[in-house]
C-alpha positions as CSV (number, residue, x, y, z in Angstrom):
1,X,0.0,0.0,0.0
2,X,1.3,3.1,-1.0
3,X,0.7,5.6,2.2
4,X,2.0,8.8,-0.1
5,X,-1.6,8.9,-2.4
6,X,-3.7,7.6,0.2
7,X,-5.9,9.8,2.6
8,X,-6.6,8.7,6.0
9,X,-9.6,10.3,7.7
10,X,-9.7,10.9,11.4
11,X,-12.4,12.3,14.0
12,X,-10.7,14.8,15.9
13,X,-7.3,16.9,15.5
14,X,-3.6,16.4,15.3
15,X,-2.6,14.4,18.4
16,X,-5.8,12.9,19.3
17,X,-6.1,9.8,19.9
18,X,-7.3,8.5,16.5
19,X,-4.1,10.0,15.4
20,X,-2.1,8.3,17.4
21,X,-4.1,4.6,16.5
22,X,-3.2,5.9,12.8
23,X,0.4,6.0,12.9
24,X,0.6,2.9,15.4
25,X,-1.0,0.5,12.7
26,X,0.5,1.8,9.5
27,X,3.8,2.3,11.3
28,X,4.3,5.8,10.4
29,X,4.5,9.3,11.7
30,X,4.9,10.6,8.2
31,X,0.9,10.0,7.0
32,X,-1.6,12.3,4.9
33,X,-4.0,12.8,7.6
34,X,-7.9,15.1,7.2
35,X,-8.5,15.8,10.3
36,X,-12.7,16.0,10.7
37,X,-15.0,17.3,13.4
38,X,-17.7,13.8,13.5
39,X,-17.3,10.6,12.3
40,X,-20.4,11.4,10.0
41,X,-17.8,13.0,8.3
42,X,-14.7,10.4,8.5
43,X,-17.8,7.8,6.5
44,X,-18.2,10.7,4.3
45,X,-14.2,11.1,2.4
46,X,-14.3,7.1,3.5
47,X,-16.9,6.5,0.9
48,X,-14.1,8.3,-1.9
49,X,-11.8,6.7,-3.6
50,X,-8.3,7.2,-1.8
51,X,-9.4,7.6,1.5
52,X,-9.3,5.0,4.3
53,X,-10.9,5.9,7.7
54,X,-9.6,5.2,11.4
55,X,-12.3,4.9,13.8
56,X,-12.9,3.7,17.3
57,X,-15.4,1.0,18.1
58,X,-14.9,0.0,21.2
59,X,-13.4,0.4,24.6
60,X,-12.5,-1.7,27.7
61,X,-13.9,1.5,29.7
62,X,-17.1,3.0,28.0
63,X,-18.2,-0.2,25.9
64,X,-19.2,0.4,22.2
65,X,-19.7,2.9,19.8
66,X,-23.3,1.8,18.9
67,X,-23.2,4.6,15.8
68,X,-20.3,3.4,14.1
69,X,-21.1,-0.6,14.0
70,X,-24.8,0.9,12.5
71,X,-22.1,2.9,10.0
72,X,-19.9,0.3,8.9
73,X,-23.2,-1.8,8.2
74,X,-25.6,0.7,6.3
75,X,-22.3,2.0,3.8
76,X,-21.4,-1.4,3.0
77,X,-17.3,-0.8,4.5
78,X,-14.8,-3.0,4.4
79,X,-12.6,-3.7,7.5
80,X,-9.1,-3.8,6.5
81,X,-7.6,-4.1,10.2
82,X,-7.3,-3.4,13.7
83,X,-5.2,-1.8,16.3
84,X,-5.3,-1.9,20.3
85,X,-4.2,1.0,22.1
86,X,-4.1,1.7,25.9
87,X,-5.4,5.4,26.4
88,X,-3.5,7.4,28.9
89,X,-5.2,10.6,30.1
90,X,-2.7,13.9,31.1
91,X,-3.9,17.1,32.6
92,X,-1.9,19.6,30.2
93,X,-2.0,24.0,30.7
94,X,0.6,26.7,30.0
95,X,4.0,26.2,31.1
96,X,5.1,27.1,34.5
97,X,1.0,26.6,35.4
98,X,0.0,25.1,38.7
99,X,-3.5,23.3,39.1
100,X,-4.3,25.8,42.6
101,X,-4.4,28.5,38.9
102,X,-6.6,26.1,37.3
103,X,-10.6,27.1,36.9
104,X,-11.7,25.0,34.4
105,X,-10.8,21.3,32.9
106,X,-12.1,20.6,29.4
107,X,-11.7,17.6,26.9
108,X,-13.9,15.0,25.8
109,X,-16.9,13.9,27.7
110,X,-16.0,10.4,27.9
111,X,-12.4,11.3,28.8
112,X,-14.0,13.2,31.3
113,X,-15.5,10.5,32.4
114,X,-12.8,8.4,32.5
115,X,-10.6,10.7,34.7
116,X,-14.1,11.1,37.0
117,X,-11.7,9.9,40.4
118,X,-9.4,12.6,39.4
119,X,-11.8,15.4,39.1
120,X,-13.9,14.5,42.2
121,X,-10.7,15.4,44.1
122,X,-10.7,18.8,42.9
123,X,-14.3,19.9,43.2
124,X,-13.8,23.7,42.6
125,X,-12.5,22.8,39.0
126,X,-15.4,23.2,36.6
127,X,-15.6,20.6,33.9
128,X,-16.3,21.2,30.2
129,X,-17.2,19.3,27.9
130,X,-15.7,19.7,24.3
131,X,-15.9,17.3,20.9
132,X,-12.3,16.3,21.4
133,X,-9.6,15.7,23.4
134,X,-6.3,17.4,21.5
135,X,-8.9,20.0,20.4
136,X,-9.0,21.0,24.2
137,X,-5.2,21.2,24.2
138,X,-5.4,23.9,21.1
139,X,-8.2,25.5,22.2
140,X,-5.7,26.5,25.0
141,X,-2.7,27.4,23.0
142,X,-4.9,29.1,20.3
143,X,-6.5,31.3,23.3
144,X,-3.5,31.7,25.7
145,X,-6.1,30.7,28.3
146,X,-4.0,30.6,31.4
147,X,-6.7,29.5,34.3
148,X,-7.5,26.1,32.0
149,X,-6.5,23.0,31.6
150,X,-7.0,19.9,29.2
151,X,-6.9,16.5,29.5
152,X,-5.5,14.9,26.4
153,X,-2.6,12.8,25.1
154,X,1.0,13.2,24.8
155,X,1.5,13.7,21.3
156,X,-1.2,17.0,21.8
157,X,1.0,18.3,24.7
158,X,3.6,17.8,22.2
159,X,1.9,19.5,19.2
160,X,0.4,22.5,21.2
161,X,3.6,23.3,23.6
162,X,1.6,23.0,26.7
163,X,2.8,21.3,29.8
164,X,1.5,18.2,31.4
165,X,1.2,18.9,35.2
166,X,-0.3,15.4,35.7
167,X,0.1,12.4,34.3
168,X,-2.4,9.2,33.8
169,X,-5.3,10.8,35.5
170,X,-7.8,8.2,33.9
171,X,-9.5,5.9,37.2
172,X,-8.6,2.9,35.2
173,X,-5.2,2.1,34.4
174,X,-6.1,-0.8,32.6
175,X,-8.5,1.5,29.7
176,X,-7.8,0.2,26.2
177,X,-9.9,1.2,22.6
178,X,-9.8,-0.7,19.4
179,X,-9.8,1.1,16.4
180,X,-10.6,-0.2,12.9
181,X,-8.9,0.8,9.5
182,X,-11.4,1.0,7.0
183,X,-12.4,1.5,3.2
184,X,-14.8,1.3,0.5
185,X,-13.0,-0.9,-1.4
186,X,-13.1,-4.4,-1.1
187,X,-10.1,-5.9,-0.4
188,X,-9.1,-9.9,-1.6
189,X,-8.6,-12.3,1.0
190,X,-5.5,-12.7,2.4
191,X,-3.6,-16.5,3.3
192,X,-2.5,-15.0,6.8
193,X,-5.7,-13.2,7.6
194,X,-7.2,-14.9,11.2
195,X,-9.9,-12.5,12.3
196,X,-13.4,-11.5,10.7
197,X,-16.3,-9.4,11.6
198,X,-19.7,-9.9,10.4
199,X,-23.5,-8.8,10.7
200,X,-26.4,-11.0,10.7
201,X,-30.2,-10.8,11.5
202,X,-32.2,-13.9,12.9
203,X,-35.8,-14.5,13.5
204,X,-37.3,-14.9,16.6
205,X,-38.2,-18.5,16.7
206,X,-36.8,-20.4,20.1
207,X,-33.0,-21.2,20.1
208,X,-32.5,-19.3,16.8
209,X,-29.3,-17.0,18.3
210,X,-28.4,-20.4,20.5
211,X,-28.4,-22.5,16.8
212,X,-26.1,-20.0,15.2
213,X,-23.5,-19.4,18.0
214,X,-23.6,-23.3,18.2
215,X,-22.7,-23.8,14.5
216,X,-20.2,-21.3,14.6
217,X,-18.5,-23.2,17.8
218,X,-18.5,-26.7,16.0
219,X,-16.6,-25.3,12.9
220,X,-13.9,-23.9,15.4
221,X,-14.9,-20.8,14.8
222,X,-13.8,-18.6,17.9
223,X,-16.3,-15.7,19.0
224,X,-14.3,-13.1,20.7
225,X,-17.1,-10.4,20.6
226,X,-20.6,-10.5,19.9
227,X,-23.0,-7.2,19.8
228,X,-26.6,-6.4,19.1
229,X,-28.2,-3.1,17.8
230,X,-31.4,-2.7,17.0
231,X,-32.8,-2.6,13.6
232,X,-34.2,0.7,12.2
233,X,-37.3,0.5,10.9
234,X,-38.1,-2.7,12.8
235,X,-39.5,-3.0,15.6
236,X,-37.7,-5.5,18.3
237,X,-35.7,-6.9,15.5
238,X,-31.8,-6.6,15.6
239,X,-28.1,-6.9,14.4
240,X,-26.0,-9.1,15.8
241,X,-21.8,-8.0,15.1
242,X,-20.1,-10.9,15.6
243,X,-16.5,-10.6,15.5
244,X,-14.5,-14.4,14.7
245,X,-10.8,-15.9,15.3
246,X,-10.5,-18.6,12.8
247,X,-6.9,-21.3,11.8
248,X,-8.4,-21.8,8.7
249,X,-9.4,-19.7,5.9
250,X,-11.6,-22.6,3.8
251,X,-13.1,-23.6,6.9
252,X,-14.0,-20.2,7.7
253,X,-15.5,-19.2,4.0
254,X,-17.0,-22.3,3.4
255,X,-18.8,-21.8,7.2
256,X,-20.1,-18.4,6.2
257,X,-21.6,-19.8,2.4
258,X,-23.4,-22.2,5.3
259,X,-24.1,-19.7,7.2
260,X,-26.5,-17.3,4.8
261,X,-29.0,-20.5,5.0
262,X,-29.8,-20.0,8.5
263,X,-29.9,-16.5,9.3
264,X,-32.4,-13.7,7.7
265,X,-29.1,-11.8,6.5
266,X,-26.0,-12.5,6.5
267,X,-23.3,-9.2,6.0
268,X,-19.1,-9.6,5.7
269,X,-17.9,-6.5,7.5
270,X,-14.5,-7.7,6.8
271,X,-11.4,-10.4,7.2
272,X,-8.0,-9.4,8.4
273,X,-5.2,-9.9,10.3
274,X,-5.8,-9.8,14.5
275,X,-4.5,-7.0,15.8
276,X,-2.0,-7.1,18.9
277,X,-3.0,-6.3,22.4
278,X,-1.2,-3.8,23.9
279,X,-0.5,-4.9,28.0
280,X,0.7,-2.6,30.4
């Protein structure tokens, strides 16, 4: 893959976290990043040819990002990998700035969240929320707001020459997302690929879910993650995301032709290579 004339879309700006996942999977600081305000937007240039798309779906912390699974599904993306990184949180401000100076903490609300412990200990600091984390960190610069803080990464105290006064504020040390590389393009199957993710609808007759997830067992099929969301326009009817581990490729195609025959529909997300987990 040629990284020079492709276009990787990101929600959020230069050192968020997205960022960050970017350059971790394609093993490169030196990528042609658009930086955009939603992930409406990141589907959008995803949807062009050229353009791959980074986006979280999922995290050991807040759970799963409903939205995007619905995404990937309705624009018909393919899933061309995954990366694991663990999120560390810093409280960043102007050099030489102490946190008794401090009147305000802003970033994301689920970083927010995620640093909750942290805040509760300093109750005069008000908290606001903002659509992303390094966007909080140049918000700051951009401003010269002395009495405020961010919580960001690393790479943003880096970017936006603030200084981090405290470091790994999140509650849980242990607070990991998974982000997905994807594209419009469908991409042939790879020998070494292991992993899949796919979408399927079931009726509601008795042991219909049990059936599948049995089936899938017997043909060494490994379910690492299963999700439902519900299906617009239906009522009580769902998706179920099913992500797969899998030794064998045949076994694994030949499973999903099988498959289409017992469920009410039956959609390939897409088959990679499992991503490493990060420990601490």
């Amino acid at each position: 893959m040629n990284l020079n004339k492709i276009k990787i879309a990101i929600q959020g700006v230069a050192g968020s976290f997205h960022e960050q996942a970017a350059c971790n999977y394609f093993n490169s600081n030196d990528l042609n990043i658009i930086y955009c305000d939603t992930f409406d937007q990141v589907f959008n240039l995803v949807s062009k040819k050229n353009h791959l798309g980074v986006i979280a779906i999922e995290n050991t912390v807040a759970g799963s990002i409903l939205p995007n699974y619905r995404s990937l599904q309705e624009n018909n993306f393919n899933i061309l990998g995954e990366t694991y990184m663990r999120i560390e949180q810093h409280l960043m401000t102007f050099p030489g700035n102490k946190i008794e100076k401090i009147k305000e903490i802003s970033s994301h609300p689920m970083a927010l969240r995620q640093c909750q412990k942290f805040l509760n200990n300093h109750p005069k600091i008000k908290s606001v929320e903002k659509e992303d984390t390094a966007k909080s960190a140049a918000i700051i610069e951009e401003n010269k707001l002395t009495n405020a803080a961010a919580i960001a990464s690393e790479m943003a105290a880096e970017i936006y020459n603030l200084e981090i006064i405290e470091r790994g504020i999140e509650t849980n040390k242990k607070n990991f997302t998974r982000f997905l590389i994807i594209s419009s393009d469908k991409k042939v199957i790879k020998a070494d690929f292991n992993k899949a993710s796919i979408c399927f609808t079931i009726d509601h007759s008795i042991g219909s879910l049990a059936k599948v997830l049995t089936f899938l067992s017997e043909r060494n099929l490994n379910l690492t993650k299963i999700q439902s969301n519900p299906r617009l326009g239906k009522e009580w009817e769902y998706f179920f995301y099913v992500d797969l581990l899998f030794k064998d490729m045949n076994t694994y195609l030949n499973s999903m032709t099988k498959l289409k025959t017992m469920v009410g529909e039956l959609i390939l997300l897409g088959t990679y290579k499992d991503g490493i987990k990060n420990k601490l």
